[in-house]
C-alpha positions in Angstrom: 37.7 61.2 27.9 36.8 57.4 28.2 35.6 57.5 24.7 39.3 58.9 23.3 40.8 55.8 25.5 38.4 53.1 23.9 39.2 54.7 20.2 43.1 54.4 21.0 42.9 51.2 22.4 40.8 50.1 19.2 42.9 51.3 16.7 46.1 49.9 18.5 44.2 46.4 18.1 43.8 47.4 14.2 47.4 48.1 13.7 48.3 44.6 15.5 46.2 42.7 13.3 46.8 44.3 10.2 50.2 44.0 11.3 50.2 40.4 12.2 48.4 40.0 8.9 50.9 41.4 6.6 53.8 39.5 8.7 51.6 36.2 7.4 51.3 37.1 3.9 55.3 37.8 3.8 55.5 33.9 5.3 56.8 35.3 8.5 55.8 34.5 11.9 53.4 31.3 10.2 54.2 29.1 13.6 51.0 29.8 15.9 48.7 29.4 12.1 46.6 27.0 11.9 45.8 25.0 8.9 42.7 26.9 8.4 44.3 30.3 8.4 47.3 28.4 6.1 45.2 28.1 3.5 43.0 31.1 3.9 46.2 33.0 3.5 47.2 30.6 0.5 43.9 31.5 -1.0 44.8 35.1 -0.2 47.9 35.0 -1.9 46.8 33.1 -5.2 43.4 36.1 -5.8 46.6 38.8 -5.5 48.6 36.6 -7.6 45.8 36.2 -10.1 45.3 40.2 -10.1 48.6 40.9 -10.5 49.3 38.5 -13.6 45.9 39.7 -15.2 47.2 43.9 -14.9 50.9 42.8 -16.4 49.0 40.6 -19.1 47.0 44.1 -19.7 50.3 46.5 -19.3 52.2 44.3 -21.6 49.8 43.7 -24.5 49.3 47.8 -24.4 52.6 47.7 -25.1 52.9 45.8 -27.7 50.0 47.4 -29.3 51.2 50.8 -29.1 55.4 49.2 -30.1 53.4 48.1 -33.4 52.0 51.0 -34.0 55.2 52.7 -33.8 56.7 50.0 -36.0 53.7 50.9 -38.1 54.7 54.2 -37.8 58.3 54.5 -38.8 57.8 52.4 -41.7 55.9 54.7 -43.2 58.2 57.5 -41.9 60.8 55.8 -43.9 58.9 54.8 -47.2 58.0 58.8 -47.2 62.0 59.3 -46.6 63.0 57.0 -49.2 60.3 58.6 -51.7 62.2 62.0 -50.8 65.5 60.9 -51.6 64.8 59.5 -54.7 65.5 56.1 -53.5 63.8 53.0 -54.5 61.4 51.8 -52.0 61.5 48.5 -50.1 60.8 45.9 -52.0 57.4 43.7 -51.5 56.9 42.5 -47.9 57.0 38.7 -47.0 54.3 37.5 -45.1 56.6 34.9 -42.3 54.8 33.5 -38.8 55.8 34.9 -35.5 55.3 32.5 -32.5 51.4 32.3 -32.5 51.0 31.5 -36.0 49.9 35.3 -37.3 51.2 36.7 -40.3 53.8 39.3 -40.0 55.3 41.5 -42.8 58.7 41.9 -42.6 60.3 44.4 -45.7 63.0 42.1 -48.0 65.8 44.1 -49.4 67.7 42.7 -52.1 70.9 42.0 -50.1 69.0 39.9 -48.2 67.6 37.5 -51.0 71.0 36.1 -52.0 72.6 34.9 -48.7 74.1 31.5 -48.1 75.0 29.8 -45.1 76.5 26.7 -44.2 76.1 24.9 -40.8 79.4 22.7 -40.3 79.6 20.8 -36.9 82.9 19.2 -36.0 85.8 20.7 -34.3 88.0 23.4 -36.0 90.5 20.8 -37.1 88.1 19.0 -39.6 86.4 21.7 -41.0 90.2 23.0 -41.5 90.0 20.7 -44.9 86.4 22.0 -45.6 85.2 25.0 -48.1 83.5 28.0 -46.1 
């Protein structure tokens, strides 16, 4: 009977400092911490932190490795489609630099080879007198 008492008694004093520990990593109840246990809960904090930015780093490149292969994907999908329709295909793919200096095709159709545009900065009443 005693040794059902002790076990209850030690697994209240779990919940209360896993409690109390939780409460700390929330930033609540940091009054009664010392500087020590300030920065061991900092230290906490930043390995979570660390794990957590390294599995969304992970998460997100899989995505954008499966996205491309679904870009990858459908433009084959619609070269096959065009092929069926008798329609011309795409015309040669330009080679143009995303963010991180790699190469990425990009189809050209022939609409968009001959477009203009004109950047005019001013208010509306001088460009009035302007050709757009």
């Amino acid at each position: 009977m005693q040794h059902g008492k002790d076990d209850t008694c030690s697994m209240a004093k779990k919940i209360d400092f896993i409690e109390a520990s939780k409460q700390k990593l929330l930033g609540n109840c940091l009054e009664s911490c010392s500087i020590e246990e300030l920065q061991q809960t900092e230290n906490q904090l930043e390995r979570s932190l660390s794990k957590i930015r390294a599995r969304k780093t992970q998460l997100l490149r899989e995505q954008i490795e499966k996205l491309k292969e679904e870009g990858k994907n459908l433009f084959e999908q619609n070269a096959k489609l065009r092929e069926k329709c008798g329609m011309q295909p795409l015309g040669p793919s330009s080679k143009i630099k995303d963010g991180q200096n790699r190469a990425v095709c990009q189809p050209q159709t022939p609409d968009m080879e001959d477009v203009e545009t004109d950047l005019v900065i001013g208010p509306p009443e001088r460009r009035s007198g302007q050709n757009l």
